[in-house]
N, C-alpha and C positions, 0 to 999 in steps of 0.2 A: 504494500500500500504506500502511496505518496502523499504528500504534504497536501500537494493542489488537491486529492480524493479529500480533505478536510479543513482546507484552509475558512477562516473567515474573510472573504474581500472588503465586508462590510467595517469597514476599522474605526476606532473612537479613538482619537488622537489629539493631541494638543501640539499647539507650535511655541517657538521661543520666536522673540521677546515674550513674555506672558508671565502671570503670578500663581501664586500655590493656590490662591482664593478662590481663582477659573478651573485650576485643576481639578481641588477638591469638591466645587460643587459639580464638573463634570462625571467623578466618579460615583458621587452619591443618585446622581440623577440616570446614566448609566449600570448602574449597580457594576462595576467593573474594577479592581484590585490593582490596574495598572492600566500605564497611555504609553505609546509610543511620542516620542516629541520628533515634532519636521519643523524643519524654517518655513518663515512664514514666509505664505504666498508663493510655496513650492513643495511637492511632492518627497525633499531629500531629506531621508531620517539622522540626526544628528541626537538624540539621545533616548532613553527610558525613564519613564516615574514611576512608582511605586506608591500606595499607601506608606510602606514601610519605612520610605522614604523622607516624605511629608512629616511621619512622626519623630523620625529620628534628627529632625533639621528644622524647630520649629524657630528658631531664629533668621531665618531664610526664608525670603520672599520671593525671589526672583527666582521664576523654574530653572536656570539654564543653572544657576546656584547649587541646586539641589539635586537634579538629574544624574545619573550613572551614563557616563560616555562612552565607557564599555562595550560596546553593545554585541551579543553575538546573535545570529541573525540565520534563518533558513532562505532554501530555494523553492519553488512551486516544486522542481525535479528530487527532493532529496528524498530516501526512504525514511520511512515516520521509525524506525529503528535507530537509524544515524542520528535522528533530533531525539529521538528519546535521549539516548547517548549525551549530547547534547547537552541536555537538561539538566541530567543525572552529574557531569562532570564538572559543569559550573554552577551549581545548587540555585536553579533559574525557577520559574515555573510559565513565563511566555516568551516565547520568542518573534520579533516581528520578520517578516516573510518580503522581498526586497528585490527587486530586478534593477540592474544599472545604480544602487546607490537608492532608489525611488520604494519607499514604500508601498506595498501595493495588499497587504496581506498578515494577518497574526496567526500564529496559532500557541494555545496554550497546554499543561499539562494533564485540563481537565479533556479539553478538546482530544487528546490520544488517548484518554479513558473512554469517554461517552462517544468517541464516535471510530475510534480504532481500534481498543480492546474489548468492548461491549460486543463488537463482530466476529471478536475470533472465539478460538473454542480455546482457551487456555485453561488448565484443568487443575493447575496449580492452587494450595491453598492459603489461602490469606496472610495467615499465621505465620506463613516464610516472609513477610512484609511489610508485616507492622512496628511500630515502632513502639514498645514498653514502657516510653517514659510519656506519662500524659500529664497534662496541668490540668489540676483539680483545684475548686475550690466552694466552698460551701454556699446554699443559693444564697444567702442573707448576706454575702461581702459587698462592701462598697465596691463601685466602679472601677477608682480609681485603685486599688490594693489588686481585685484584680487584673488588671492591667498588666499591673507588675508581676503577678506571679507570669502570666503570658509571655511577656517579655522575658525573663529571667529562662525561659526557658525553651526560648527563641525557636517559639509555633506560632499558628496564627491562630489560634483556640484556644476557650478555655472550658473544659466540662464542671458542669455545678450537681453540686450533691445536695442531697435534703437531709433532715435530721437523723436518718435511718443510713446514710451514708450510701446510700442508693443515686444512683445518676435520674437528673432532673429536669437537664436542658444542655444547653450547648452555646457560645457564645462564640461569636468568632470574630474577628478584627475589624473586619465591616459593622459590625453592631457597635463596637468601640467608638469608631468614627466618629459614626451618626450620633453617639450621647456625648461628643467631646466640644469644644471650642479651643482654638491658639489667642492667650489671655498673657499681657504683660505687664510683668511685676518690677519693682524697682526696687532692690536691697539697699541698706545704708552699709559702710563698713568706715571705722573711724581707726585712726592710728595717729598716737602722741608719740610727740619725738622733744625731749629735754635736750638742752645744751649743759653736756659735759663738763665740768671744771665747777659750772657757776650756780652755787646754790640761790642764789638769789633770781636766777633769768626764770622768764615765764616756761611753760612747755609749751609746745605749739603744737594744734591737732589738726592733720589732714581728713577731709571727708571727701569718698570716693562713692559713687553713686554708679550702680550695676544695675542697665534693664535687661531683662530676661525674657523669652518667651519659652510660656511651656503650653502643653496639655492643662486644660480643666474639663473635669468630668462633671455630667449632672449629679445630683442627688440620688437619684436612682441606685437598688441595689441591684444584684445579678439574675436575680429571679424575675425581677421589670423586665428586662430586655432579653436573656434567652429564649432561645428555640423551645416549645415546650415537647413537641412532638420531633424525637429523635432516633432517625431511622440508625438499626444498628446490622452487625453483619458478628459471625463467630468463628471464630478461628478454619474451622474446617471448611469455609464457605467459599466455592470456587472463585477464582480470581474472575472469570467471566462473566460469572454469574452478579460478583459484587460491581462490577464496573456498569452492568444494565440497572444495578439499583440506582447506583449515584448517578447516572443520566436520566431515570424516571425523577427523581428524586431533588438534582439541581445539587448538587451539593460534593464540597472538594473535599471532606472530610469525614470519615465517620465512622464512630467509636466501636471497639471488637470487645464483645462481650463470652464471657465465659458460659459453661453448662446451666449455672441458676443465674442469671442475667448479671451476673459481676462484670464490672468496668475490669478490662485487662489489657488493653492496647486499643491505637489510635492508627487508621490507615488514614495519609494523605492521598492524594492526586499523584503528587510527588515520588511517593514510596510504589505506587502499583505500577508506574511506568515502568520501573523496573524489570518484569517482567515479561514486555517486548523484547527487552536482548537477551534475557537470559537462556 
């Protein structure tokens, strides 16, 4: 199978000169995790954005600032093996699709789920591709705490448990977004400095003034904004089988449960491509 048998032509993109402000309400209105950047007022891809990006740069207003230049890129001709490859070697999860320098096309990591491994017969089971370590955290946590546990353990999820320690819901980066705003603060920071020798001279205080931008979350706790209805998949569940879920289903990740429905691993988009070359 080829790129062009799945490519999107349809592409949501942003151009530079441009700000984070355009971006990010293109992806909330898009529901989309990432943009290709083109110069404006021409087809030539000069960089990538991220959500992840956005969050990790909120001092940064100007896209071209915050972008990864990096860019690695398919062809209409490549086989969806090679970009899986791809994906897998530079820990990506879209890559934009490109003739002559020109944007023309994306394809992403869910796109070789739902629409190249959902086809095949792969028979393989899950459980060889999940990844063990999941971010948990209870539904009552704040926003903001969860956040961090997500980050901290650099997924784009977080699963919520209830008092029973039973899985609840499911939160995922894009839910973050959308309860967040970029809010800046101004710290004070003072420092005295005497003159040496002379008991009598005054101290003199310098005042340094630090604006910041960060992340502010809403009030809301995690049980406000998770997923409440969360599709799961168990260890022994054919890879092909699970990849027709997450294409019914719309979803880049989702939680592997044990024989009495215990949280035990977490499959990405990321992690099943895997499979293609294996």
């Amino acid at each position: 199978m080829l790129i062009k048998d799945i490519v999107s032509e349809e592409v949501v993109h942003v151009s530079v000169p441009g700000n984070r402000e355009k971006a990010l309400e293109l992806m909330r209105k898009k529901k989309v995790s990432g943009l290709p950047v083109t110069k404006e007022g021409t087809k030539k891809l000069v960089g990538i954005l991220t959500r992840s990006d956005l969050i990790e740069n909120p001092d940064e207003e100007q896209i071209a600032l915050i972008m990864s230049r990096d860019i690695v890129v398919a062809d209409l001709n490549d086989d969806v093996k090679d970009v899986a490859r791809k994906m897998i070697d530079n820990n990506i999860r879209r890559m934009p699709v490109v003739k002559d320098g020109d944007l023309i096309g994306i394809v992403t990591s869910f796109d070789l789920v739902a629409l190249a491994i959902s086809e095949m017969d792969i028979q393989d089971p899950v459980g060889d591709y999940m990844t063990k370590s999941v971010p948990t955290t209870w539904e009552k946590t704040p926003l903001n705490v969860a956040f961090e546990i997500m980050r901290l353990y650099n997924l784009k999820c977080v699963v919520a448990l209830n008092n029973d320690s039973k899985m609840s819901g499911i939160l995922t980066e894009t839910d973050f977004i959308n309860e967040s705003e970029v809010v800046s603060e101004t710290s004070v920071h003072n420092s005295t400095v005497g003159t040496e020798g002379d008991k009598w001279s005054w101290d003199s205080t310098s005042v340094l003034y630090v604006e910041k931008n960060h992340l502010k979350f809403s009030d809301k706790l995690v049980k406000d904004v998770s997923s409440i209805t969360v599709s799961t998949a168990n260890t022994k569940t054919k890879v092909s089988d699970c990849a027709k879920k997450m294409r019914v289903d719309n979803i880049e990740q989702i939680p592997i449960t044990g024989i009495e429905g215990e949280l035990i691993g977490l499959l990405r988009a990321n992690d099943l491509i895997k499979a293609i070359i294996k």
